[in-house]
TIMI-2910 file (N, C-alpha, C, CB; in pm, 1 decimal, decimal comma, always signed):
<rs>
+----------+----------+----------+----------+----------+----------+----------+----------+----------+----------+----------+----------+------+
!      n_x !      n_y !      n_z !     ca_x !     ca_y !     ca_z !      c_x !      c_y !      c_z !     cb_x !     cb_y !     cb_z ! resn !
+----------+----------+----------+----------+----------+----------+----------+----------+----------+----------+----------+----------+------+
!  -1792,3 !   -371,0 !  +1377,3 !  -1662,8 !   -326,9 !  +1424,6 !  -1553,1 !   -379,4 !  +1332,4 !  -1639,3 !   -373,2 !  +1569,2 !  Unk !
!  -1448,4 !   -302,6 !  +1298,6 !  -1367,0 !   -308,7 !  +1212,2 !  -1250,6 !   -411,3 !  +1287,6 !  -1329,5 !   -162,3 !  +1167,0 !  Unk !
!  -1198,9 !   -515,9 !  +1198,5 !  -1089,7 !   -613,2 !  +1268,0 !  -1016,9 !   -541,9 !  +1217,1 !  -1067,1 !   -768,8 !  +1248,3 !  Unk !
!   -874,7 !   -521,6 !  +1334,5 !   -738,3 !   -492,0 !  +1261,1 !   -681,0 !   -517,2 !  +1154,3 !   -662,7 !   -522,1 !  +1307,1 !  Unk !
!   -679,4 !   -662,6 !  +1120,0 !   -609,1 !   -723,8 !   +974,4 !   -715,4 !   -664,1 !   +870,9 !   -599,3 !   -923,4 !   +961,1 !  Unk !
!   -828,7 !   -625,8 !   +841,0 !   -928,0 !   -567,2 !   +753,2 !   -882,0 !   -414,6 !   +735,4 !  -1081,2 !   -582,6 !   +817,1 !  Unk !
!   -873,9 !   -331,4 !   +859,0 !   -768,4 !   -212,0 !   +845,6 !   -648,2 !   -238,5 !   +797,8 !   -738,1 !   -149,8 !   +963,6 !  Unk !
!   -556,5 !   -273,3 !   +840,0 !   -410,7 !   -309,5 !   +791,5 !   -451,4 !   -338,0 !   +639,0 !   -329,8 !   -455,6 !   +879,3 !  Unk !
!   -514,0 !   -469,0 !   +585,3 !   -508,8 !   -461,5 !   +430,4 !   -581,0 !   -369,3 !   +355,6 !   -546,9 !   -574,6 !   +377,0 !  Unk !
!   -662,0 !   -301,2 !   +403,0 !   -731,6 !   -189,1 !   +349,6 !   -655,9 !    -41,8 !   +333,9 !   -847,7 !   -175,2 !   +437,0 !  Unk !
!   -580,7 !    -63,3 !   +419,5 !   -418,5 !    +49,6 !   +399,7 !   -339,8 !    +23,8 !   +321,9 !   -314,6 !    +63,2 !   +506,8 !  Unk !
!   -343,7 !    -95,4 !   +326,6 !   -239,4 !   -200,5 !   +227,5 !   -252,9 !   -163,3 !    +73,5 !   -288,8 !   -381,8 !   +240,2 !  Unk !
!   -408,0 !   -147,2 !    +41,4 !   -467,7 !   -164,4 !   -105,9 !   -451,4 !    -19,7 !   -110,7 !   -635,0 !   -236,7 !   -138,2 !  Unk !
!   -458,7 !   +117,1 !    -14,3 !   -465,6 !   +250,3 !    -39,0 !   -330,9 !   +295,1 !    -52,1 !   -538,6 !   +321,6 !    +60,5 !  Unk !
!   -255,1 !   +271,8 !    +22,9 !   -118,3 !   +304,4 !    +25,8 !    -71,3 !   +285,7 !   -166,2 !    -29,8 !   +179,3 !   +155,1 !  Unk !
!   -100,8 !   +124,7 !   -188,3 !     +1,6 !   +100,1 !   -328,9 !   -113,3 !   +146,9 !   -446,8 !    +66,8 !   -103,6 !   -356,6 !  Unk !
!   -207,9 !   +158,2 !   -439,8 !   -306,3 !   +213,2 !   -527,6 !   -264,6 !   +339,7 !   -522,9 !   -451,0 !   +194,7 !   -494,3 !  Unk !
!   -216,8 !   +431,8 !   -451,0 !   -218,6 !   +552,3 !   -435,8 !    -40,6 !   +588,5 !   -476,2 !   -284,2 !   +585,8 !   -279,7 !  Unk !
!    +36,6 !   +475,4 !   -445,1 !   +157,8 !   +468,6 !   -493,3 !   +204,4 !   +464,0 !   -676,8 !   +195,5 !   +350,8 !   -420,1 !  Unk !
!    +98,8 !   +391,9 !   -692,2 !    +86,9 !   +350,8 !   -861,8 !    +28,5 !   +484,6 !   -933,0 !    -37,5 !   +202,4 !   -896,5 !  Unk !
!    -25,9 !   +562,6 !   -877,3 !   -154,5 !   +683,2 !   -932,7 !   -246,2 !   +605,0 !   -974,0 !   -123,8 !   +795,2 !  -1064,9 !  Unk !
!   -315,1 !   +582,0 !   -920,2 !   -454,0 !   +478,2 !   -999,5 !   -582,1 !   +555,1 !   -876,8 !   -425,1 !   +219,2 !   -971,3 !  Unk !
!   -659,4 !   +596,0 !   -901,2 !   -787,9 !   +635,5 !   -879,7 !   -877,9 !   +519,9 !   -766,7 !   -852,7 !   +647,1 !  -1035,8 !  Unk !
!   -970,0 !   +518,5 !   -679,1 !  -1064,5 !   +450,5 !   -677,0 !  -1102,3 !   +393,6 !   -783,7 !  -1140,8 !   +501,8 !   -634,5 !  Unk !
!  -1166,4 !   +457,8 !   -858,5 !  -1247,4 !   +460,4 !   -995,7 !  -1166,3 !   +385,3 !  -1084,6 !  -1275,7 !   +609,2 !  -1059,8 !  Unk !
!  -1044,8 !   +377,3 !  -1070,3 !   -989,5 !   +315,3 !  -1210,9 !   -984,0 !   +161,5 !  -1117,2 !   -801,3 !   +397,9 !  -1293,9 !  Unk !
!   -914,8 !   +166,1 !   -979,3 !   -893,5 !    +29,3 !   -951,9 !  -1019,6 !    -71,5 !   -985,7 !   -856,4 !    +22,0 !   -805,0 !  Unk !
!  -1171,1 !    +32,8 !   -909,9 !  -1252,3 !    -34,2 !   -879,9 !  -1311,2 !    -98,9 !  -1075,3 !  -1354,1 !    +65,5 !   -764,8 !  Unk !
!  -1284,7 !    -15,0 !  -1152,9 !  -1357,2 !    -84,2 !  -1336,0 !  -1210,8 !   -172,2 !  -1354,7 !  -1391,2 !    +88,2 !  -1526,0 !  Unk !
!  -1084,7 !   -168,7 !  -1293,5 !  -1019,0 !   -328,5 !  -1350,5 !  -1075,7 !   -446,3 !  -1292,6 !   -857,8 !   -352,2 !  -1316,3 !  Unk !
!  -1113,3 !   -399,8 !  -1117,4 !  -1156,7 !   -595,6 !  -1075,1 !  -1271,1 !   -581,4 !  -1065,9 !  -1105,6 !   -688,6 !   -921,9 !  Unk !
!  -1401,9 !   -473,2 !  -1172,9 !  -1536,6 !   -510,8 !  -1231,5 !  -1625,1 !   -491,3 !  -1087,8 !  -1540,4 !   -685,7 !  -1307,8 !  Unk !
!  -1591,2 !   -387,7 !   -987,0 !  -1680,8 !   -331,6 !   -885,7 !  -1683,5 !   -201,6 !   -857,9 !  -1662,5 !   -382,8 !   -776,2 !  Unk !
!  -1794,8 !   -118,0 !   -843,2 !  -1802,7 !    -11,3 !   -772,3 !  -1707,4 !    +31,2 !   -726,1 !  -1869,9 !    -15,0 !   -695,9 !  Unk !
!  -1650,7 !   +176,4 !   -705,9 !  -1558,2 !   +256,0 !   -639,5 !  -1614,1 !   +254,4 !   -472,0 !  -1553,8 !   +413,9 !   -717,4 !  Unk !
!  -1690,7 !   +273,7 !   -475,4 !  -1754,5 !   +247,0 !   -312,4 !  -1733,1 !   +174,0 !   -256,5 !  -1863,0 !   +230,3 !   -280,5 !  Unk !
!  -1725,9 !    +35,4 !   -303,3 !  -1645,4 !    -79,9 !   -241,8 !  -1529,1 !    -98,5 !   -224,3 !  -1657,4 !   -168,9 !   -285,7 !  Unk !
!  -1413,7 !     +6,6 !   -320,2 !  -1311,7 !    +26,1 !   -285,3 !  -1313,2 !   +117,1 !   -173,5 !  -1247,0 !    +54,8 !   -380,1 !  Unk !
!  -1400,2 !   +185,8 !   -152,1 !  -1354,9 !   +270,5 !    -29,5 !  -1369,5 !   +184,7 !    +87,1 !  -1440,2 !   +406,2 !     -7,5 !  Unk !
!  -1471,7 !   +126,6 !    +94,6 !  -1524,9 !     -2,3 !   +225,7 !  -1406,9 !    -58,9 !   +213,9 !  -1670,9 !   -131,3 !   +200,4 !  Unk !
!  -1366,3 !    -98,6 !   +151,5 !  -1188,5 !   -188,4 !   +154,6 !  -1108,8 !    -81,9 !   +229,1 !  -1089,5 !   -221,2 !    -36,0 !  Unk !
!  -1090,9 !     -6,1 !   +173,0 !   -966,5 !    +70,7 !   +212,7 !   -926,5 !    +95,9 !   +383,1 !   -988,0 !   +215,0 !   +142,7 !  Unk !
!  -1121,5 !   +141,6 !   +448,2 !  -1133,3 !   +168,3 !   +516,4 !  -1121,9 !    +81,6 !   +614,6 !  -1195,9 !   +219,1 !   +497,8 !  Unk !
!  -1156,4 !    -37,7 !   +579,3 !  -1138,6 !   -185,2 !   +642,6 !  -1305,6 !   -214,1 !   +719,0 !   -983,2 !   -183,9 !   +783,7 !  Unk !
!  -1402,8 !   -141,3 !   +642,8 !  -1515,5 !   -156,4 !   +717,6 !  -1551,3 !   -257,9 !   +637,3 !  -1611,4 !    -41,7 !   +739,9 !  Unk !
!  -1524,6 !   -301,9 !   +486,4 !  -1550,3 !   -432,9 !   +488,1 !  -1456,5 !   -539,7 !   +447,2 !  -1647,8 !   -444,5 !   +423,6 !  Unk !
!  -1465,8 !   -616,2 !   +472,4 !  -1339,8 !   -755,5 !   +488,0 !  -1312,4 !   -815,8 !   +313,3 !  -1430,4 !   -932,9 !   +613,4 !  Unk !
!  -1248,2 !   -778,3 !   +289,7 !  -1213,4 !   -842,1 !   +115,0 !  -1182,0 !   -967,5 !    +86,4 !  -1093,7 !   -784,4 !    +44,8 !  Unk !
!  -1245,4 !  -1014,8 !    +29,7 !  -1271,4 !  -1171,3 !     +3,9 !  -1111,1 !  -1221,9 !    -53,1 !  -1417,2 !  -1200,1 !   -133,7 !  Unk !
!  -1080,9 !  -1368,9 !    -30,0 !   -973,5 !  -1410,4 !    -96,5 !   -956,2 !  -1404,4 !   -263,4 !   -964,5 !  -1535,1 !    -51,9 !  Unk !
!  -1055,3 !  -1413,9 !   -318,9 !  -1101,3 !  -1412,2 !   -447,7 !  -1081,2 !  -1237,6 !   -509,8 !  -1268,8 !  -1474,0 !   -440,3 !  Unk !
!  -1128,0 !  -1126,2 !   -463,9 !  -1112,3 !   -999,5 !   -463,3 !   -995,1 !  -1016,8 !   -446,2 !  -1179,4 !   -916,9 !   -384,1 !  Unk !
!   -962,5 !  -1019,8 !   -335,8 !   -785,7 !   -969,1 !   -308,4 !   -682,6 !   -976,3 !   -398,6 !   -715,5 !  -1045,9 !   -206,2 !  Unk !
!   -719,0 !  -1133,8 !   -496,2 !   -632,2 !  -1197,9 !   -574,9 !   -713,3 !  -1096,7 !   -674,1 !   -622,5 !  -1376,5 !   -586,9 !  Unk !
!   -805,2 !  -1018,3 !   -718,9 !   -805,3 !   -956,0 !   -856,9 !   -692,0 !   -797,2 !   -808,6 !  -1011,9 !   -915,4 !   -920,1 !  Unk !
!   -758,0 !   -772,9 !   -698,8 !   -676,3 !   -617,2 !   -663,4 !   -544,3 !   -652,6 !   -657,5 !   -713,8 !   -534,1 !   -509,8 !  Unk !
!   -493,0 !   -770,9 !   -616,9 !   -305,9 !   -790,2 !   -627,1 !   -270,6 !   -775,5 !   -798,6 !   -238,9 !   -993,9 !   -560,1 !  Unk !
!   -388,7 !   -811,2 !   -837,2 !   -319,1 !   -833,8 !  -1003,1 !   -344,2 !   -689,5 !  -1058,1 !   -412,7 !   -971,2 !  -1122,9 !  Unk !
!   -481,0 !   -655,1 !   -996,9 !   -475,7 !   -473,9 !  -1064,2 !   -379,6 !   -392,5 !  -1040,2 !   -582,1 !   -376,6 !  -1016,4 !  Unk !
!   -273,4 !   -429,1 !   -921,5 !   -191,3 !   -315,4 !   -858,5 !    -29,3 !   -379,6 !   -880,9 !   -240,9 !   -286,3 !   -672,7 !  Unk !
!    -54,1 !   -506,3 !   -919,9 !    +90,4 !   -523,4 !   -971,6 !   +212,4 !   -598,0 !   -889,6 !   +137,1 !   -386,9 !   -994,7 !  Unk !
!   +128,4 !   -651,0 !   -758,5 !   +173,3 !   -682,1 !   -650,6 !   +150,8 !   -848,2 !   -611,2 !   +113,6 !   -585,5 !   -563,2 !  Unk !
!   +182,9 !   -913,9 !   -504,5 !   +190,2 !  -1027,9 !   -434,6 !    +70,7 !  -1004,3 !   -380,0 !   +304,7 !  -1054,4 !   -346,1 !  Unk !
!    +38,8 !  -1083,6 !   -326,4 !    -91,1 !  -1117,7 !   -223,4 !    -28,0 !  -1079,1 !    -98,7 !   -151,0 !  -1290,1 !   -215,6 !  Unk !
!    +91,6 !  -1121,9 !    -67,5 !   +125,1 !  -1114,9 !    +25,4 !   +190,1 !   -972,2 !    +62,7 !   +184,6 !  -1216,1 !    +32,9 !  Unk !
!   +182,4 !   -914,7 !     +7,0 !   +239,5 !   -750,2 !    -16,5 !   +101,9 !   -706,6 !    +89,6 !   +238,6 !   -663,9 !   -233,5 !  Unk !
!    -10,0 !   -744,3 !   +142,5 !   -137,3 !   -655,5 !   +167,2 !   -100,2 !   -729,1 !   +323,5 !   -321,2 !   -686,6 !    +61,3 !  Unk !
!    -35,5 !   -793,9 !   +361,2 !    +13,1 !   -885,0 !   +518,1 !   +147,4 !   -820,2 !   +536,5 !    +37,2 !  -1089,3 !   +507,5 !  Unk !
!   +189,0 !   -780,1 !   +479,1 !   +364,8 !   -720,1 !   +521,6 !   +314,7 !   -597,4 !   +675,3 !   +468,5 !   -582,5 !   +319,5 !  Unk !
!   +397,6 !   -661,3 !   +733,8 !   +413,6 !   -570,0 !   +864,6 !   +299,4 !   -630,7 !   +974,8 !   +379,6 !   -388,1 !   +824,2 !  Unk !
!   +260,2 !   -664,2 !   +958,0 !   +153,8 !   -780,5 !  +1075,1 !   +238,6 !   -904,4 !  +1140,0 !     +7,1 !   -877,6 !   +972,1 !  Unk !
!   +229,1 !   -864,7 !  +1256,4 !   +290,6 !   -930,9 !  +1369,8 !   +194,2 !   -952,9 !  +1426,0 !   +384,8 !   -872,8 !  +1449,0 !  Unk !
!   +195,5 !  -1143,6 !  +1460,3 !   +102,0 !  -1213,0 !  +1544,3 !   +136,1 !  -1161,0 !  +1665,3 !   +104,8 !  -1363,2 !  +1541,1 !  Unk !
!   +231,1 !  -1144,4 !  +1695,9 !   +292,3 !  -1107,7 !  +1875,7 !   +194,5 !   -963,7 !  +1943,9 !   +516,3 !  -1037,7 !  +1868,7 !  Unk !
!   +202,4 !   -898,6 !  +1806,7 !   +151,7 !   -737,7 !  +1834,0 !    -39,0 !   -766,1 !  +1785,4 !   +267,0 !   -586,3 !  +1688,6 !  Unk !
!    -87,2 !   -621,3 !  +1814,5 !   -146,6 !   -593,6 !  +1773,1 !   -152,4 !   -515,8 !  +1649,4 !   -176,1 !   -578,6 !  +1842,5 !  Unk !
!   -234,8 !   -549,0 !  +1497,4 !   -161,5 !   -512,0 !  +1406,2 !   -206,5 !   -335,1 !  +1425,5 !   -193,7 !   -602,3 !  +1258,6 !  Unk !
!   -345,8 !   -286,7 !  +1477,0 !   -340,2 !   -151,0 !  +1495,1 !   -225,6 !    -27,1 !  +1526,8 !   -411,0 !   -152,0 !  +1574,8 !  Unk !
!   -145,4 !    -95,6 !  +1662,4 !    -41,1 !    -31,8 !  +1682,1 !    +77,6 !    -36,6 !  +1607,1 !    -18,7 !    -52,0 !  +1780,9 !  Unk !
!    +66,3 !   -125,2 !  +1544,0 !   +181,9 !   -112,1 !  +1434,8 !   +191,0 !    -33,5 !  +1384,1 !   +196,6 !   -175,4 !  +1348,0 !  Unk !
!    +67,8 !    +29,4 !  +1316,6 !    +48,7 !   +136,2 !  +1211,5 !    +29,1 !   +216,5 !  +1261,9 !    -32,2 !   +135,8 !  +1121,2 !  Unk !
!    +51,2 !   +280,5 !  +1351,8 !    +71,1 !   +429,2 !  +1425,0 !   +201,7 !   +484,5 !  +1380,0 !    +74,5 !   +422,8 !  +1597,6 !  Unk !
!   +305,1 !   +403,2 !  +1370,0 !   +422,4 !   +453,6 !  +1292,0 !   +444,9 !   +444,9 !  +1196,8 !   +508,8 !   +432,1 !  +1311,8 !  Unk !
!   +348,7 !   +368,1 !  +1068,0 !   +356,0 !   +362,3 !   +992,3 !   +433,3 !   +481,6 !   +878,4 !   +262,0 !   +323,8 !  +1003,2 !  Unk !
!   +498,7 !   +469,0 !   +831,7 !   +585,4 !   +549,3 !   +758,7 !   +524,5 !   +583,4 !   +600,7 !   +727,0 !   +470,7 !   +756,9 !  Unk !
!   +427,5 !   +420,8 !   +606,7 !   +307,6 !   +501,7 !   +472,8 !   +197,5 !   +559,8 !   +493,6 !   +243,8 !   +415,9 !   +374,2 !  Unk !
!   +219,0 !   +612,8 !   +585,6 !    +41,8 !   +688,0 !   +692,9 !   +124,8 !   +826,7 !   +596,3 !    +25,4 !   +703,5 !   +985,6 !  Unk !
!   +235,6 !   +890,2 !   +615,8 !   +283,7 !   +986,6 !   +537,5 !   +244,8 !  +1018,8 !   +408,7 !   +389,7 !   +970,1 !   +531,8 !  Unk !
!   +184,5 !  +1122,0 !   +412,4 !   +168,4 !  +1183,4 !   +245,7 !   +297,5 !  +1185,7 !   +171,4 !   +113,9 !  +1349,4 !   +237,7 !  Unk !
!   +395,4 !  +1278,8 !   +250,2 !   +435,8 !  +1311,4 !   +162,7 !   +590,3 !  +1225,0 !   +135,9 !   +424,5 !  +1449,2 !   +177,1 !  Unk !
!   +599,6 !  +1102,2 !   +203,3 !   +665,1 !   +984,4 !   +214,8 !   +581,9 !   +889,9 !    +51,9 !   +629,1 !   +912,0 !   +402,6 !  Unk !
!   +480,0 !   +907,9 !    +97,7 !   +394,2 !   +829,8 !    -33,8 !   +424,3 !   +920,0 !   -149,7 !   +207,3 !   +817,6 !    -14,5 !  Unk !
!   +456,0 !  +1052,4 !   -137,9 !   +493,3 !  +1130,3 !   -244,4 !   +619,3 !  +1077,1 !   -315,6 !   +511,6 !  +1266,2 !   -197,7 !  Unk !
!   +690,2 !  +1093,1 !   -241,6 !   +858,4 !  +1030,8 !   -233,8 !   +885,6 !   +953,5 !   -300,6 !   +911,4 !   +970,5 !   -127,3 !  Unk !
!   +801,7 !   +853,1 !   -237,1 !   +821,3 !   +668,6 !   -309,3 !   +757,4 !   +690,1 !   -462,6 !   +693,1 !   +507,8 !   -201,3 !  Unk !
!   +624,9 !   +706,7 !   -487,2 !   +603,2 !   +745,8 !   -636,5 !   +700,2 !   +837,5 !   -700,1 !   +473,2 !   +811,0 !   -653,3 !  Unk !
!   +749,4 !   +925,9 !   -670,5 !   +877,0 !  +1027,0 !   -802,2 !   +955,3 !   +899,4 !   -767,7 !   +984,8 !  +1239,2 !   -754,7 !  Unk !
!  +1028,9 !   +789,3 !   -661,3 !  +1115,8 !   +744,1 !   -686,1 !  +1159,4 !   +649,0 !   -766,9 !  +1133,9 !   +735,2 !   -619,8 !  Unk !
!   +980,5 !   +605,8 !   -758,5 !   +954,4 !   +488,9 !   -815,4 !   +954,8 !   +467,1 !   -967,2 !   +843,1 !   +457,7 !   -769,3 !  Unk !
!   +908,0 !   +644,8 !  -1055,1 !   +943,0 !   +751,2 !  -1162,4 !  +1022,8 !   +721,5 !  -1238,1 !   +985,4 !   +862,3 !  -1126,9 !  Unk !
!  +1161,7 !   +724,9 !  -1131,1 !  +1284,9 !   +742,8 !  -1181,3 !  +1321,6 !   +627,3 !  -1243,5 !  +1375,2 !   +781,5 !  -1089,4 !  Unk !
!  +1409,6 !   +607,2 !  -1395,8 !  +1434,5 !   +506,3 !  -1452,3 !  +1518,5 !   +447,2 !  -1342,0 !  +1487,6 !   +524,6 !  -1584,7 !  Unk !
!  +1553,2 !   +277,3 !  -1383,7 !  +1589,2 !   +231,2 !  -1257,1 !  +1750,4 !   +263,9 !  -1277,2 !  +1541,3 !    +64,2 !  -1224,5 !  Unk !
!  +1887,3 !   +242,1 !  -1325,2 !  +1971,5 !   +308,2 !  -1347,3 !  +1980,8 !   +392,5 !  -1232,9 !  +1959,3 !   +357,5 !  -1459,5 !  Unk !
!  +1970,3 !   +516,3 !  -1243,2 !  +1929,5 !   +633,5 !  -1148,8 !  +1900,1 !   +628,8 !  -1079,7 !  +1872,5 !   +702,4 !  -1153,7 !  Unk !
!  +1781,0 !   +514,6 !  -1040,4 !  +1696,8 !   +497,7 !   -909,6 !  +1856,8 !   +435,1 !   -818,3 !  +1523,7 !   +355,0 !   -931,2 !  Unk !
!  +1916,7 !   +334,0 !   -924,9 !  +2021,5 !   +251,4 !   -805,4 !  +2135,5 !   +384,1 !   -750,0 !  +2138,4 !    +87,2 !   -903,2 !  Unk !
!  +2145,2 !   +447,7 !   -811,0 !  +2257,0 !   +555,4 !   -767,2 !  +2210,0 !   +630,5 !   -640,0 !  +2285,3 !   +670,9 !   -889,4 !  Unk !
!  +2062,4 !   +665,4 !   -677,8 !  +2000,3 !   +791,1 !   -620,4 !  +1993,7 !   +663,4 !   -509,4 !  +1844,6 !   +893,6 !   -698,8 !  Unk !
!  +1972,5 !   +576,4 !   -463,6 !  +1926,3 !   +457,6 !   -321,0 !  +2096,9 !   +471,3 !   -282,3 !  +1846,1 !   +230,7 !   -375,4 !  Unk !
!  +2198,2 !   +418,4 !   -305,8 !  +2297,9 !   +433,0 !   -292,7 !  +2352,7 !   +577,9 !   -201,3 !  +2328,2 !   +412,0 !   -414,3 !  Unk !
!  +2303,4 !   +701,0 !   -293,1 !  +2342,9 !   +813,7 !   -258,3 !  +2272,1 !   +838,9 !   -136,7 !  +2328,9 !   +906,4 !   -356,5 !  Unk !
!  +2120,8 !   +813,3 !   -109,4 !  +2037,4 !   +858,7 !    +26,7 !  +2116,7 !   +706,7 !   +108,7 !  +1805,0 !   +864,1 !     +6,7 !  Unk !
!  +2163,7 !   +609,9 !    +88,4 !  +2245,5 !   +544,2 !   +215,0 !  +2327,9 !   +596,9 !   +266,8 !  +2306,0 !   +442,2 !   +202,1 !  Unk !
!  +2438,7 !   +632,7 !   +191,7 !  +2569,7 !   +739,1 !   +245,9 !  +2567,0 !   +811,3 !   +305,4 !  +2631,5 !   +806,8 !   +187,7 !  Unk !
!  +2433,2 !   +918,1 !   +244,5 !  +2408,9 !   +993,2 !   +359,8 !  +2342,0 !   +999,0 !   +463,4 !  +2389,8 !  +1063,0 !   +340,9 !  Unk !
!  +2256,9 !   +852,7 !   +469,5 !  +2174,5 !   +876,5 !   +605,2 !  +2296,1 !   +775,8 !   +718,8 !  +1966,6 !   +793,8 !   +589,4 !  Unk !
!  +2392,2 !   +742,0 !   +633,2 !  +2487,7 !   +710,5 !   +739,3 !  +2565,4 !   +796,1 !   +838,4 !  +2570,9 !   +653,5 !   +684,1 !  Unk !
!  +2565,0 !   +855,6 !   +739,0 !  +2695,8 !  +1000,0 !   +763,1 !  +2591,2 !  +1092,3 !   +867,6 !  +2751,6 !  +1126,4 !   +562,0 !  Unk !
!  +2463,5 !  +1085,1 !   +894,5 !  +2361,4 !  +1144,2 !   +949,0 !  +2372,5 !  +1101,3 !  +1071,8 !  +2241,5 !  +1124,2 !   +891,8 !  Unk !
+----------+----------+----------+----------+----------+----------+----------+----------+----------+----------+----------+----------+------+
</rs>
């Protein structure tokens, strides 16, 4: 049976792997394992070692602690992610072109979607 925090970071590693464009296949030949085991991660059917975690934070460019963001001891972390806003395709679409954009541009274009989701 799958623990919540094993789901949650296994979303964690799919979400920004999938944010970066990087493949199964490519994550799994930087930290020197099978693509299959990236899927068992992803899926949270198997539990990723502290040692792994720290190679996939470095393959993806991220904190360790980037794969715990949004886990609340109070909650259950399952229900959290029912609203998850990176469960969205095409939100994950979004964030990669935004992410695209030289940063310059990026600060205008963040600026410009505040104004207007105020004015909203």
């Amino acid at each position: 049976m799958k623990h919540p925090v094993d789901a949650h970071v296994g979303k964690r590693i799919r979400h920004r792997r999938w944010m970066v464009g990087m493949t199964q296949q490519q994550l799994a030949d930087k930290v020197g394992i099978k693509f299959q085991q990236i899927q068992k991660y992803e899926t949270g059917m198997n539990r990723v070692s502290a040692s792994r975690l720290w190679d996939i934070s470095d393959a993806l460019g991220v904190q360790i602690s980037f794969f715990f963001e949004g886990l609340d001891p109070a909650t259950h972390p399952a229900e959290e992610l029912e609203g998850d806003i990176l469960a969205d395709k095409e939100a994950l679409q979004l964030l990669r072109s935004y992410y695209a954009i030289p940063e310059a541009q990026r600060r205008r274009l963040f600026e410009l979607a505040r104004v207007l989701s105020d004015v909203a």
